[in-house]
MARGU-66113 format. One line per 2 residues: number of its first residue (from 0); their letters; for each residue x, y, z of C-alpha. Coordinates in steps of 0.25 Angstrom, whole numbers, plus 2048, in hexadecimal, padded with zeros to 3 digits. Layout:
N
NUM) a) X/Y/Z; ...
***
This chain:
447
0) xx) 9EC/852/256; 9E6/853/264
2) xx) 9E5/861/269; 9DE/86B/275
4) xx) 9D7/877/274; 9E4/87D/27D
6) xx) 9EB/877/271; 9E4/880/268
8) xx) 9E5/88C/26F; 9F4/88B/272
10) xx) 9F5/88A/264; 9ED/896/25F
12) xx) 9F1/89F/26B; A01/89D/26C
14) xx) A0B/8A2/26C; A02/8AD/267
16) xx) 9F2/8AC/263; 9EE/8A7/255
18) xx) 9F7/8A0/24A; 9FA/8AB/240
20) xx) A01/8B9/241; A06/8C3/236
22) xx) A14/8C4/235; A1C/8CE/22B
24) xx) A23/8C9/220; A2D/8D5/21E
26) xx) A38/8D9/229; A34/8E9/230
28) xx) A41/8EB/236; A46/8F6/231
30) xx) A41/904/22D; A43/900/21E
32) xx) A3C/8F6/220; A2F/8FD/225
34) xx) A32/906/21B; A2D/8FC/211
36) xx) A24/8F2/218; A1C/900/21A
38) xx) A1E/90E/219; A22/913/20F
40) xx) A26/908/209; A19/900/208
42) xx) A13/90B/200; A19/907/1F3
44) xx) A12/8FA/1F5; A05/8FD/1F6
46) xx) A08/906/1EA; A0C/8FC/1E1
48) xx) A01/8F4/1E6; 9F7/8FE/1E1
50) xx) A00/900/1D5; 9FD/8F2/1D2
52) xx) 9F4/8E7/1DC; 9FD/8DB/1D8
54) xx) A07/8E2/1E0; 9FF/8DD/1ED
56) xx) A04/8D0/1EB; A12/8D3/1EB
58) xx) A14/8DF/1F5; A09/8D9/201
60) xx) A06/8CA/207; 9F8/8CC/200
62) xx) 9FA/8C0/1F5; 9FE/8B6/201
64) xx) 9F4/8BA/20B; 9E6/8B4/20C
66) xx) 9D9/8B7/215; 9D4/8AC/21F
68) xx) 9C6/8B1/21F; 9BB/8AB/227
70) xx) 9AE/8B1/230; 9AC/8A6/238
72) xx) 9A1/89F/234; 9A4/890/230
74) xx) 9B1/88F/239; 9B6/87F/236
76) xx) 9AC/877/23E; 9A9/882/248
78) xx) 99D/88B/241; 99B/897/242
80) xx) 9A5/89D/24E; 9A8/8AB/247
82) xx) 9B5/8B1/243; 9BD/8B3/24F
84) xx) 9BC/8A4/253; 9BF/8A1/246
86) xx) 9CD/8A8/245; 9D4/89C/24B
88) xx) 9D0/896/23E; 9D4/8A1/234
90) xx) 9E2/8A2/23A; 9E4/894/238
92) xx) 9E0/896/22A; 9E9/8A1/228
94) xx) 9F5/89A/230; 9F4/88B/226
96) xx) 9F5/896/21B; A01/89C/21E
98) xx) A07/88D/225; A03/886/216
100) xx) A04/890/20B; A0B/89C/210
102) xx) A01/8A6/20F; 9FC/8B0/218
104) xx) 9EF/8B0/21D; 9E6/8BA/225
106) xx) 9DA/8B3/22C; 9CE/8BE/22C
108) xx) 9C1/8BB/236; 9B7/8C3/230
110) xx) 9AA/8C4/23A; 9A0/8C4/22F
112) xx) 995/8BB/22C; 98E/8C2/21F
114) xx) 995/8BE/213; 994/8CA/20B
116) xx) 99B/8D3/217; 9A6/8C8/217
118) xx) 9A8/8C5/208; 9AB/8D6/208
120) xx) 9B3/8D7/213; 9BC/8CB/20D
122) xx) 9BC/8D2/201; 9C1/8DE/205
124) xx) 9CE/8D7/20C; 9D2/8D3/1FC
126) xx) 9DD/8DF/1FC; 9E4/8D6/20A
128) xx) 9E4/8C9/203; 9E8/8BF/1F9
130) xx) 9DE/8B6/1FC; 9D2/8B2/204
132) xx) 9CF/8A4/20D; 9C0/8A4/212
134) xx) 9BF/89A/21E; 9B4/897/227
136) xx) 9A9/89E/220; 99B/897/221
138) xx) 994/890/215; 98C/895/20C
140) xx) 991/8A3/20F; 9A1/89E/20C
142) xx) 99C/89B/1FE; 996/8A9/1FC
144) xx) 9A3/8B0/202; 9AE/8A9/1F9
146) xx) 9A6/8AB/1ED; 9A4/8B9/1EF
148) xx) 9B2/8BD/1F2; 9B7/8B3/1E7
150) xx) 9AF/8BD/1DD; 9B4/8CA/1E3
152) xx) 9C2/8C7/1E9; 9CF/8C6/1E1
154) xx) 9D5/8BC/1E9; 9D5/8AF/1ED
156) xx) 9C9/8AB/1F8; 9C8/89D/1FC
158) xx) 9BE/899/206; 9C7/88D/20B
160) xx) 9BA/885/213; 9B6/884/203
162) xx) 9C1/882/1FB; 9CC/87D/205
164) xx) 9C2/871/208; 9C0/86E/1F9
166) xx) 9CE/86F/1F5; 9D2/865/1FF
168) xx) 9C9/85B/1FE; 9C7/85D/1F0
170) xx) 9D6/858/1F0; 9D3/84C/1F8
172) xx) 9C8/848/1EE; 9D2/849/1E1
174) xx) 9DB/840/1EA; 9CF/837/1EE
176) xx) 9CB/837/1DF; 9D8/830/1DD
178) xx) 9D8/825/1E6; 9CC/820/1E4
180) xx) 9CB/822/1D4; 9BE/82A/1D3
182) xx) 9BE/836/1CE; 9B9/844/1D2
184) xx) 9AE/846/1C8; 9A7/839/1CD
186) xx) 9A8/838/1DC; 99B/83A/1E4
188) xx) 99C/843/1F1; 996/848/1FC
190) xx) 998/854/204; 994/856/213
192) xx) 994/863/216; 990/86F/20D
194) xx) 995/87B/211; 9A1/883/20D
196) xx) 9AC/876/20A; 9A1/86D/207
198) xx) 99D/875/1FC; 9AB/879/1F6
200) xx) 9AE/86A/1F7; 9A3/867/1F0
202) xx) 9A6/872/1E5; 9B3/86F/1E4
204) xx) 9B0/861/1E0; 9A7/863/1D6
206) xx) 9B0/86E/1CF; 9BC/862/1D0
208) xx) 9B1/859/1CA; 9A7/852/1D3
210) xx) 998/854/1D0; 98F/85D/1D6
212) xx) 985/852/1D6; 98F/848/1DC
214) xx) 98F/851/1E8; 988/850/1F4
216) xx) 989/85B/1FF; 982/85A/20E
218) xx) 980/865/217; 97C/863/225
220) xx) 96C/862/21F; 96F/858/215
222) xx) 972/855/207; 974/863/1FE
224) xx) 968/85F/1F5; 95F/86A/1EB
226) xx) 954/869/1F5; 95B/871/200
228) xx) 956/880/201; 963/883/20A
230) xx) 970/880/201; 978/88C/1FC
232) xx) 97B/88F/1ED; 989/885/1EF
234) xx) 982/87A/1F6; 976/87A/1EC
236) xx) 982/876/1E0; 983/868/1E6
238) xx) 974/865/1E9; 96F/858/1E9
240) xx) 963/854/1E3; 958/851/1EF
242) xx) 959/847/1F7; 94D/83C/1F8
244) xx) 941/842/204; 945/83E/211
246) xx) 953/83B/211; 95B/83F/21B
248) xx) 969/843/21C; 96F/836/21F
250) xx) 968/832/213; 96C/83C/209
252) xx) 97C/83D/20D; 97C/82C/20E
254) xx) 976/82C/1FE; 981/836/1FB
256) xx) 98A/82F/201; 988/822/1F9
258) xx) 993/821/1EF; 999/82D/1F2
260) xx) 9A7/82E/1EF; 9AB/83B/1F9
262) xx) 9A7/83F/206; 9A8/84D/20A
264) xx) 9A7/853/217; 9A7/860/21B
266) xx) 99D/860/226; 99F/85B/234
268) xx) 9A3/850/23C; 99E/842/23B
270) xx) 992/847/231; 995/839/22A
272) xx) 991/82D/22C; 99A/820/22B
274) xx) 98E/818/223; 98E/823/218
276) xx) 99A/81E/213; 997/812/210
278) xx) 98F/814/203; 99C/81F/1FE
280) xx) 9A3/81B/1F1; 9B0/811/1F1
282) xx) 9BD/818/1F8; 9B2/826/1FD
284) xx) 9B9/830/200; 9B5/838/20C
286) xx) 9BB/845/211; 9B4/848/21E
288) xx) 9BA/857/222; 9B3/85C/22F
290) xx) 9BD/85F/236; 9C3/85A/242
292) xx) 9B8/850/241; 9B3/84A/234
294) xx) 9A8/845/22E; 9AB/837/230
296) xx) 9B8/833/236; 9C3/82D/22F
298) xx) 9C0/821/235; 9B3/820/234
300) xx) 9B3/822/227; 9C0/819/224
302) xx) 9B6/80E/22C; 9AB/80E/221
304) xx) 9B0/811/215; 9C1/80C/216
306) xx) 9C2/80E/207; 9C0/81E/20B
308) xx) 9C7/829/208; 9C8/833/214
310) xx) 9CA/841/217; 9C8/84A/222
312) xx) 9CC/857/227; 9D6/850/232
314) xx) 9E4/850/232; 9E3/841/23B
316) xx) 9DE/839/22F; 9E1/839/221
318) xx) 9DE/842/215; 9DC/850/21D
320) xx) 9D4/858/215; 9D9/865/21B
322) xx) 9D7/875/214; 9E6/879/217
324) xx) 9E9/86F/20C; 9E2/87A/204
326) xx) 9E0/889/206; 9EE/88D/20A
328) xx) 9F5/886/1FE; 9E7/88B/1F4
330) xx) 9EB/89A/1F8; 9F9/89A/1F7
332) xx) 9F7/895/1E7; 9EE/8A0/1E6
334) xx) 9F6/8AA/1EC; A00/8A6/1E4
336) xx) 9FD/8A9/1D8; 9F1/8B3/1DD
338) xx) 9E6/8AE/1DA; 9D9/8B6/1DA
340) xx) 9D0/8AA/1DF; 9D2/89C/1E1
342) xx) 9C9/893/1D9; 9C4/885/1D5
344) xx) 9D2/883/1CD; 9DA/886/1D8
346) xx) 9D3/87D/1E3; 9D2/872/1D9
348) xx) 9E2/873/1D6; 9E4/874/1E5
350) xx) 9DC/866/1E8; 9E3/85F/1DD
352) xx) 9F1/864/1E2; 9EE/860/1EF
354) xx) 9E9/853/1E9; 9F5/851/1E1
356) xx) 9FF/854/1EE; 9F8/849/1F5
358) xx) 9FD/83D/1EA; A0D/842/1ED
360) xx) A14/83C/1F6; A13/843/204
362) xx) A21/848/20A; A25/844/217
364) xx) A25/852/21F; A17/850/21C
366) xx) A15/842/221; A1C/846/22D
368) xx) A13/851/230; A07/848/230
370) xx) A0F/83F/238; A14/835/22E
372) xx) A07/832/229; A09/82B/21A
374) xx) A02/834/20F; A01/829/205
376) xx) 9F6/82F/1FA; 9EA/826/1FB
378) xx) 9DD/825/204; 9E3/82B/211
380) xx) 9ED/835/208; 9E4/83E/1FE
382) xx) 9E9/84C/202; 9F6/852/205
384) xx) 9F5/855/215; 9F5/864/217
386) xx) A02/865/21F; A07/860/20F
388) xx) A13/86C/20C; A11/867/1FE
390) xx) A04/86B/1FD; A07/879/1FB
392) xx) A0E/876/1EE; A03/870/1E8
394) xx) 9F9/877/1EC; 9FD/885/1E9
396) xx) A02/882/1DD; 9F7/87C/1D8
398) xx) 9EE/889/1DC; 9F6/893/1D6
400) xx) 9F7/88C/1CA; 9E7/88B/1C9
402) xx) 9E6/897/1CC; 9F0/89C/1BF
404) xx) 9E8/893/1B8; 9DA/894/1B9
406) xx) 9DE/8A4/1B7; 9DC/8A9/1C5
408) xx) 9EA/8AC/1CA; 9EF/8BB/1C9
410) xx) 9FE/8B6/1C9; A04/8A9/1C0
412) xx) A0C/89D/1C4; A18/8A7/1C1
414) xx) A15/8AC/1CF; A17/8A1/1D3
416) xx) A22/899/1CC; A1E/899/1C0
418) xx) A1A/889/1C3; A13/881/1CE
420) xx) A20/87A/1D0; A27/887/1D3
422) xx) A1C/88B/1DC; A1D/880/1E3
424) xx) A2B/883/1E6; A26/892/1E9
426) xx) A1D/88C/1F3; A26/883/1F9
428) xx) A30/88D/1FC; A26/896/202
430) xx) A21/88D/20A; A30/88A/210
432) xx) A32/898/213; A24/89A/21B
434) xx) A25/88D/222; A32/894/227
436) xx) A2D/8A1/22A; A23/89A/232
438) xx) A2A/890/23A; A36/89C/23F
440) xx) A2A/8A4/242; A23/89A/24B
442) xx) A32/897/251; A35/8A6/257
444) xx) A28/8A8/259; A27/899/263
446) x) A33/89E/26A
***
């Protein structure tokens, strides 16, 4: 899709500015309705809330409503722009939460760089929600915030830059994996790009089952080897060994990639070279995921190496490696069954659902929406595309039931159904009723 910058701005400015509002889920139309949306009524809910906390999650939005939290500092491609321009962002975040999983969502700009001050002042918002999602929080400092609020908050918090990235593309890979017969524990990658979703990506894959040692991650200075004085504590897990005097970076990224089986990119555009894919592995796989423009482009890549297996974050080619295939349907499983944190069983379960929904056959409603495109599983279909309303019955199901497993849910599957197949039918009604509540709002309010 072409588009202006008048394009963007009558978007986000009208009929009114920005692309979320609160509206009331209770009717206030008569004094006895008052009387128990607030006084006096309201009182004997906060009373049986301090009679008994689970009460919170029955009595108030708080086990659907989720933080988009961000400070500024690593805003998609843009840097460092601050909070305030970074807002646009956070809506959006907050409006594909509601449009894909039915969950509320608050987006928060905190103007605060020190990570200390912002890991208190998200904490003390725990009382508001049911859930956390950090966004555009600059490496290493991301690494240091989510861990700290994981150990002290009682609720889910995701930073989605991380986990998003890995969960998707971790989904691709299993997918990958199957085509071409190789399996996970063996493949060799490499990893341009070592902050904040380099880094999960590359955690994530080990804990599914690549080695450490198979992996080689680049950051703008080079290879992450044990010689470098200026890598973080995460960085440092997947050091190299030194690399011989005197090569340069050309050097060093061409020996990785020789026989590699995955290429990574999360760095920016056009950082790879066409020749550094000659010496990959049979059937590479190379997901190239700056975004709008890639590492290498689809054709390029497709030019060198034909036998190729290729993602991006586009929606104009094939296999979109996009994070709203992720977070909103990874929340709503752990809201579900309220969860006190989301952790390496519940992303694993939601890449292999994902995975898994890619080998079914794909519905009609869908092909229309990508404009009759065929989703045949194979090179060019490895992922469900994220406007899939299936994924949502994979996803979160999967999740919650991780989550019950791996003894980190505060409810049961009974809250759910008692099943995943009757939590897919929960979900499937849910979403029929928001998708209508959504689409008479937008009517009156277009007239």
């Amino acid at each position: 899709m072409s588009y202006t910058k008048e394009d963007v701005r009558r978007y986000h400015g009208l009929p009114r500015p920005g692309k979320i509002e609160v509206m009331p889920s209770k009717k206030a139309e008569t004094q006895d309705d008052l009387t128990l949306a607030y006084s006096p009524g309201v009182a004997d809910a906060c009373r049986d809330i301090v009679a008994d906390e689970s009460m919170a999650a029955k009595l108030t939005g708080r086990s659907n409503l989720v933080a988009v939290v961000t400070n500024g500092t690593a805003v998609l491609g843009l840097g460092n722009i601050g909070p305030l321009a970074g807002k646009p962002v956070m809506e959006g975040k907050s409006m594909l939460f509601k449009l894909f999983a039915d969950v509320d969502a608050f987006d928060i700009e905190l103007d605060c760089s020190d990570p200390d001050r912002l890991i208190d002042i998200v904490k003390a918002m725990e009382p508001t929600f049911g859930g956390i999602n950090l966004e555009d929080i600059r490496g290493p400092e991301c690494f240091y915030i989510e861990e700290e609020l994981k150990k002290s908050m009682n609720i889910p918090v995701f930073h989605d830059d991380q986990h998003g990235t890995a969960v998707i593309t971790g989904a691709a890979l299993i997918n990958a994996s199957r085509i071409t017969g190789r399996k996970i524990e063996d493949m060799k990658i490499v990893v341009m790009g070592a902050g904040a979703a380099g880094m999960a990506c590359a955690r994530f894959y080990a804990a599914m089952g690549v080695k450490k040692e198979n992996i080689s991650m680049f950051d703008i200075r080079g290879l992450i080897h044990e010689g470098r004085t200026n890598l973080s504590d995460v960085q440092m897990t997947f050091a190299q060994p030194v690399p011989a005097d005197g090569a340069s970076i050309d050097d060093t990224l061409y020996a990785a990639m020789n026989g590699a089986n995955l290429f990574l990119g999360l760095s920016g555009p056009g950082t790879l070279k066409p020749d550094m894919l000659k010496g990959m592995a049979d059937h590479p796989v190379i997901f190239a995921c700056a975004n709008p423009v890639p590492e290498i482009g689809y054709e390029e890549a497709k030019a060198v190496r034909p036998d190729a297996i290729m993602g991006t974050g586009r929606s104009d080619y094939p296999n979109q490696v996009n994070n709203v295939s992720g977070f909103p349907f990874i929340f709503r499983g752990a809201l579900d069954v309220r969860a006190s944190k989301i952790n390496e069983e519940m992303k694993i379960a939601a890449a292999h659902a994902l995975a898994d929904l890619a080998l079914e056959t794909v519905p009609e409603d869908v092909r229309a929406a990508y404009h009759g495109r065929d989703f045949t599983f194979g090179p060019e279909y490895i992922i469900p595309m994220p406007l899939d309303p299936r994924i949502i019955e994979w996803v979160a199901p999967a999740v919650a039931k991780a989550a019950v497993d791996s003894g980190v849910a505060r409810g049961s599957m009974e809250d759910i159904g008692g099943s995943v197949e009757a939590y897919r039918v929960m979900l499937r009604d849910r979403m029929s009723k928001a998708r209508a509540r959504m689409a008479s709002y937008w009517e009156s309010y277009n007239k």
